[in-house]
C-alpha positions as CSV (number, residue, x, y, z in Angstrom):
1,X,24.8,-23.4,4.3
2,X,23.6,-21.8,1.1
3,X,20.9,-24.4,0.9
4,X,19.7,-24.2,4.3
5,X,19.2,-20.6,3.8
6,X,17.2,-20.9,0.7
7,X,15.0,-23.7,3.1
8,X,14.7,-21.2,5.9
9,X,13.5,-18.7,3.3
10,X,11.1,-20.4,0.9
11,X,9.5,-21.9,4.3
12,X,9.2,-18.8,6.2
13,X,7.2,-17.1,2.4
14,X,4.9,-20.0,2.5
15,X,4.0,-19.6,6.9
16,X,3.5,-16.2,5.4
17,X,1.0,-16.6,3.0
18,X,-0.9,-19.0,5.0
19,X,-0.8,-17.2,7.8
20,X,-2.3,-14.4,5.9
21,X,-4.9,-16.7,4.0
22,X,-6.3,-17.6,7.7
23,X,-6.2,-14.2,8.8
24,X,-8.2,-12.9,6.0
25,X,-10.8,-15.8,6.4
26,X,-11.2,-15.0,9.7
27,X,-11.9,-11.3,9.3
28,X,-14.2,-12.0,6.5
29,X,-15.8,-14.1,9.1
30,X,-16.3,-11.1,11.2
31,X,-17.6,-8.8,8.4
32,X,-20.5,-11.8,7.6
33,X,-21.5,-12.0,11.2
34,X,-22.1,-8.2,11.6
35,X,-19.4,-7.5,13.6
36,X,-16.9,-4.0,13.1
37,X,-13.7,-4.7,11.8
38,X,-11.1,-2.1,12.9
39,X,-7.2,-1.5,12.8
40,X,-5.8,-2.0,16.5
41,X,-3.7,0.4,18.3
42,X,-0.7,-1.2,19.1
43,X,0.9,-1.7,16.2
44,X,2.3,-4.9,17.0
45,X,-0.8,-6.2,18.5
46,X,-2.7,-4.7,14.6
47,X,0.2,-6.8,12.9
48,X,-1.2,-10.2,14.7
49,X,-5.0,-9.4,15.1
50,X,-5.6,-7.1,11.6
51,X,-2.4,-7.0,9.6
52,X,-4.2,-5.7,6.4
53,X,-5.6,-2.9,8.6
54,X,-9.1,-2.9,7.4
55,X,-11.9,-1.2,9.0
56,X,-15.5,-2.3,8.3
57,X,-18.1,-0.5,10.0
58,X,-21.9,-1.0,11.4
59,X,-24.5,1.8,9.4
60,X,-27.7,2.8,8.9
61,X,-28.3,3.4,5.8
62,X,-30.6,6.4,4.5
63,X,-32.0,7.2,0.7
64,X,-31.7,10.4,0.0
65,X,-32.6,10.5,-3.6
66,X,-36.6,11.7,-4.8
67,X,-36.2,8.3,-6.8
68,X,-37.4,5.3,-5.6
69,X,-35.1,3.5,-3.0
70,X,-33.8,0.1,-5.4
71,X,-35.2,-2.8,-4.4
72,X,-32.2,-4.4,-2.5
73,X,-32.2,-1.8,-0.1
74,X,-33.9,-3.2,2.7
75,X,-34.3,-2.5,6.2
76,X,-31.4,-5.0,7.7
77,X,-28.5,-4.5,8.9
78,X,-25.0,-2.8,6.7
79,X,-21.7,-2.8,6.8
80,X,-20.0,0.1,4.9
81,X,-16.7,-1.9,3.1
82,X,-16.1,1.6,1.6
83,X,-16.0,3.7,-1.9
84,X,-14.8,4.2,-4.9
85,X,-16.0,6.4,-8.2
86,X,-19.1,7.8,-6.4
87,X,-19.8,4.2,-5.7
88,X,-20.3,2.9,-1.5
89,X,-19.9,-0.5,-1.4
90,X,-22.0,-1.9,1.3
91,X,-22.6,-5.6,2.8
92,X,-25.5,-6.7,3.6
93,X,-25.8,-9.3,6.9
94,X,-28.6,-10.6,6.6
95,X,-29.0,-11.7,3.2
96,X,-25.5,-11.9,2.7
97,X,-24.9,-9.9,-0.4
98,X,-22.5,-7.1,-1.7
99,X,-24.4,-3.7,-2.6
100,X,-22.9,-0.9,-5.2
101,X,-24.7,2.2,-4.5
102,X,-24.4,5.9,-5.4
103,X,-22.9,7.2,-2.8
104,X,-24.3,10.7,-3.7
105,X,-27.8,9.5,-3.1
106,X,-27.0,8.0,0.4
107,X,-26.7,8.8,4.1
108,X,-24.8,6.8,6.0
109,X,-25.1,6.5,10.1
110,X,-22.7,5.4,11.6
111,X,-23.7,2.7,14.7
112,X,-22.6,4.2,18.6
113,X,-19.3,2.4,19.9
């Protein structure tokens, strides 16, 4: 009995962390594609389809700064990942690339729903 219980245990940690190993793949998948991420509603439903809740949004992004614009900021489409220290983190689609940014020298749009 006590073994079986240690079986049922140590099998149902590793479903786990598979499980969540394919579920972040697959939302990563989303983010590279261009496509929002968001935390569902129901929070069953969120558990299955989003259970790290993320939320990765569509933006425009705008320079604000008199400096010039850096190089890597191109005209393609973002995806605000979010912020930290003054910093947006930002993913670029097209070229597939992660960009740091001031977040004081930004605008960000938000896409319509």
């Amino acid at each position: 009995p006590k073994a079986i219980f240690v079986l049922v245990m140590v099998a149902g940690f590793v479903a786990s962390v598979v499980s969540l190993g394919y579920f972040a793949r697959r939302l990563a998948d989303e983010v590279v594609a261009g496509e929002s991420v968001r935390p569902g509603t129901v929070p069953s439903i969120q558990a299955l389809r989003n259970p790290f809740a993320l939320r990765v949004e569509p933006v425009e992004v705008r320079w604000l700064s008199d400096r010039p614009a850096p190089a890597e900021l191109c005209d393609c489409r973002m995806m605000y990942l979010g912020r930290a220290g003054g910093i947006a983190i930002l993913y670029d689609v097209d070229n597939r690339r992660t960009l740091r940014l001031p977040d004081s020298e930004l605008l960000l749009v938000g896409e319509p729903r």
